[in-house]
C-alpha positions in Angstrom: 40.2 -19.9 -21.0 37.7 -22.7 -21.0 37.4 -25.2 -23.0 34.1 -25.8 -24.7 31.8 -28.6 -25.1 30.7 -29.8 -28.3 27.0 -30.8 -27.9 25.8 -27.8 -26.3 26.9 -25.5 -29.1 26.0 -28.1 -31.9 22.1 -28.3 -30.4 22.0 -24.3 -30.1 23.0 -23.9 -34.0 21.0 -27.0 -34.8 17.4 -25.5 -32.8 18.6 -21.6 -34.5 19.4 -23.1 -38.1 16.0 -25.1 -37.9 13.5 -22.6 -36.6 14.8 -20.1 -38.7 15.0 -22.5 -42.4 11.0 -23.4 -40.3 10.1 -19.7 -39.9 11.4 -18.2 -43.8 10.0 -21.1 -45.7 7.0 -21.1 -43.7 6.0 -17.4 -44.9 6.7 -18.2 -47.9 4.7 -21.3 -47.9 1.6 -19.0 -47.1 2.0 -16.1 -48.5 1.9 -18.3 -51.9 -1.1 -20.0 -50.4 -2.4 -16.1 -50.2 -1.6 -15.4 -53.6 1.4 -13.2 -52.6 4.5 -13.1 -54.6 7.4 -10.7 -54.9 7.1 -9.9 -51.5 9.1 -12.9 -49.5 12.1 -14.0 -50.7 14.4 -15.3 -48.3 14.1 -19.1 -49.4 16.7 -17.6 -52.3 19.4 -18.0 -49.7 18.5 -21.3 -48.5 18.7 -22.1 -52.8 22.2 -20.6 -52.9 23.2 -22.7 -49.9 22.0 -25.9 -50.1 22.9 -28.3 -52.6 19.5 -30.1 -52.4 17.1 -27.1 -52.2 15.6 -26.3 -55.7 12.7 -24.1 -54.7 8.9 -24.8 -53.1 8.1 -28.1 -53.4 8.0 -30.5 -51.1 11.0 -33.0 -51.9 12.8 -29.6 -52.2 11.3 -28.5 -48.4 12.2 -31.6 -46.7 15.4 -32.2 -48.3 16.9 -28.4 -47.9 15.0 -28.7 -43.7 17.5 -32.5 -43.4 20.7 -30.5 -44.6 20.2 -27.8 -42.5 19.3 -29.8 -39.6 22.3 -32.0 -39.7 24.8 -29.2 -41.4 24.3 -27.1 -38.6 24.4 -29.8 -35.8 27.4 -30.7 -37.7 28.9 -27.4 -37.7 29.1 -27.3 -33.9 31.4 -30.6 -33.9 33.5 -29.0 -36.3 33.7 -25.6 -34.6 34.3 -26.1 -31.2 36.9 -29.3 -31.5 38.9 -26.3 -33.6 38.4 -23.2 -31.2 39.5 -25.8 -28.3 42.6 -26.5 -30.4 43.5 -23.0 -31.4 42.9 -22.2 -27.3 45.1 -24.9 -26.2 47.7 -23.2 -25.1 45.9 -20.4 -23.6 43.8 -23.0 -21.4 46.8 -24.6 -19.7 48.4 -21.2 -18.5 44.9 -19.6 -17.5 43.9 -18.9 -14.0 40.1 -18.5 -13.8 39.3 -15.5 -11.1 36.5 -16.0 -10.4 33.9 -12.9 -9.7 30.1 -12.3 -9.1 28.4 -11.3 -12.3 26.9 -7.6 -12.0 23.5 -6.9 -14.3 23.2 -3.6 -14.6 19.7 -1.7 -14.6 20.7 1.2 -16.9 22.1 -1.5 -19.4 19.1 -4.4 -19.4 17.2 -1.3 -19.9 18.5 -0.3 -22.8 18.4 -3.8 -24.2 14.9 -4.4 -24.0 13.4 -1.1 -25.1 15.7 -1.3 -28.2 14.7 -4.5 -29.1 11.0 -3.5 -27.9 11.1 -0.8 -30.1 12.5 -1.9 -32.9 10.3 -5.0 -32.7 7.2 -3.1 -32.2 8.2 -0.8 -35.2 8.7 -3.7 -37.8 5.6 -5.4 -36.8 3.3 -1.6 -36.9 4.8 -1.1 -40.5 4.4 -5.1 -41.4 0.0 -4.3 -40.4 0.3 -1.3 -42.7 0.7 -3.6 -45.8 -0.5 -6.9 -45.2 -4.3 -8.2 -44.9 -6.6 -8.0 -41.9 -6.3 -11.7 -41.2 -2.6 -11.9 -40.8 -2.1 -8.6 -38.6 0.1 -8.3 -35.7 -2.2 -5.1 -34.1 -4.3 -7.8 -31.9 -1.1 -9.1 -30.2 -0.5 -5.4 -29.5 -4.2 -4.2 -28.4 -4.2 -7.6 -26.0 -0.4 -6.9 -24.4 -0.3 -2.4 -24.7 -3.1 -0.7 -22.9 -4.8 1.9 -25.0 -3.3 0.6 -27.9 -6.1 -0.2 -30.3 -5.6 0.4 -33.7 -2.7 1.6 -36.7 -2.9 5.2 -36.2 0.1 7.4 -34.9 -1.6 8.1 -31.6 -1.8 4.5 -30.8 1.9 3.7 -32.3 3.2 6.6 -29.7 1.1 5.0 -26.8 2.7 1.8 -27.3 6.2 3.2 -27.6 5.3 4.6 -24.0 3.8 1.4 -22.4 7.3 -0.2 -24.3 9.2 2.0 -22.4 7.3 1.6 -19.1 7.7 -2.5 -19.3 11.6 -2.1 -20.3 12.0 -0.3 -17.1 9.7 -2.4 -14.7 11.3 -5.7 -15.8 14.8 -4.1 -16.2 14.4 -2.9 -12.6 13.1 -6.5 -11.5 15.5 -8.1 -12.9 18.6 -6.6 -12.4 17.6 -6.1 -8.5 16.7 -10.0 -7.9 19.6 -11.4 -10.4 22.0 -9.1 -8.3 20.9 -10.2 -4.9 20.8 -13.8 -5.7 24.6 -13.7 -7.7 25.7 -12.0 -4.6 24.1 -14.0 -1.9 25.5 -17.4 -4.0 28.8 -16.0 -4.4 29.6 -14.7 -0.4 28.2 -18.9 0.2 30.7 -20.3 -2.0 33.7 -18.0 -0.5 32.7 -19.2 2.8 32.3 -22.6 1.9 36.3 -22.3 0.0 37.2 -20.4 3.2 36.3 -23.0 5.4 38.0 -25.4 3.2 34.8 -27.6 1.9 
């Protein structure tokens, strides 16, 4: 097993922690610009867990976005020394084989056109309740052809322009990655073969 680096995991949780505190504080933000309330209310977790976080202001905004910036950059230099420790032993009696990696089409498919789907789905119910100004459908009409409005016909046209993109890009994809992780791993045997 391989040991892990610090830094790499501690800026991942720092940039997912961030954009995500960013992103549910955000809506909030404007939604009680827009008069909304009731709707939103996903800054109740960042209350329960941060000390410092006491609702929408701003002192309350920039302390709660400091914790979670350094808390979760933190978190990675507390994690990984720990999971290299509890590995240690593992590590020192582990022989890495080492093997092409092998993307396949069926799977990637998959993938995307759940995610697609379920994507797509969430933001066609999100447009059935929110105002014209903050709709998702123009994002849709611009990137689905013959999509073009909130009505079932255009919901089932974009499920079917979904499932045509989930193929082409699963079928691009998996064809080029597999080539390339195959062509880079028959140079590196030759180059161990010929002793380099």
């Amino acid at each position: 097993m391989k040991k892990l680096e610090p830094y790499p995991i501690a800026l991942s949780l720092f940039f997912v922690f961030t954009f995500f505190y960013v992103v549910c504080i955000g809506i909030k933000v404007v939604l009680i610009q827009l008069g909304i309330e009731g709707i939103w209310q996903m800054h109740k977790i960042w209350q329960a867990l941060l000390p410092g976080f006491a609702g929408i202001d701003s002192m309350s905004i920039l302390i709660g976005l400091l914790e979670v910036s350094v808390g979760s950059y933190a978190m990675g230099y507390i994690i990984v020394p720990l999971y290299n420790l509890l590995i240690e032993k593992k590590a020192h009696n582990f022989k890495p084989e080492v093997k092409p990696v092998f993307v396949r089409f069926k799977t990637l498919f998959f993938t995307l056109l759940t995610y697609l789907f379920i994507l797509f789905s969430l933001c066609f119910i999100y447009d059935l309740f929110i105002p014209e100004q903050l709709k998702m459908a123009y994002i849709w009409d611009v990137i689905l052809p013959g999509f073009n409005d909130l009505s079932l016909t255009s919901y089932l046209i974009g499920l079917l322009d979904i499932l045509i993109y989930s193929a082409y890009t699963s079928l691009i994809f998996s064809v080029t990655l597999n080539y390339f992780e195959k062509t880079q791993f028959s140079q590196d045997k030759s180059l161990e073969g010929e002793g380099l």
